[in-house]
N, C-alpha and C positions, 0 to 999 in steps of 0.2 A: 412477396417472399416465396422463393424456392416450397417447396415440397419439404427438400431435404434440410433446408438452413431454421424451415420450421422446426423439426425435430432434433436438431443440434442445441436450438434457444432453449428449450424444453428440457433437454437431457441440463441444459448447463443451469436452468433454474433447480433442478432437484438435487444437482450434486452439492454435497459437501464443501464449505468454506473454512478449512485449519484455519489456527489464530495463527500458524505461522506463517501461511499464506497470506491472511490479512496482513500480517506486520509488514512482510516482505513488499505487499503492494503501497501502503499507506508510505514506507521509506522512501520507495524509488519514486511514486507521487511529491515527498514535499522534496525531493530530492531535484529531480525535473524543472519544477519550478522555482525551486531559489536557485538553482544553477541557472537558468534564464533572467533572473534579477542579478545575480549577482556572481561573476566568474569566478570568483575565488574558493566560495562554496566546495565542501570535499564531502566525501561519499560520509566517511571520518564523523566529521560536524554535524550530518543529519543523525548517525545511527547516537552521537554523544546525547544530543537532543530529544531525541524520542526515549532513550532510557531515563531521563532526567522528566520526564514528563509521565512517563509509568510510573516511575517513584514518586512524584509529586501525589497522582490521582490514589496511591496506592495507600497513602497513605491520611486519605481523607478518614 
């Protein structure tokens, strides 16, 4: 590895990870992949899913 790509990994382990960057990655992650299982799949369907799964845990 680079010099410089070392200290890019470095800078990107100490930064900040918002929940709403997480949420946003974890969407387009199952999003990705059930659209590859299955073409019908809408953007729609995962974000209905993932709320419905907050409110499930949320309510442990």
């Amino acid at each position: 590895m680079t010099q410089e790509l070392t200290e890019l990994v470095e800078a990107a382990k100490a930064r900040p990870f918002p929940e709403e960057e997480r949420e946003a990655q974890r969407r387009s992650f199952a999003y990705g992949n059930a659209k590859i299982e299955n073409n019908l799949v809408t953007w729609e369907m995962i974000v209905e899913a993932d709320e419905q799964i907050k409110a499930r845990l949320a309510g442990r």
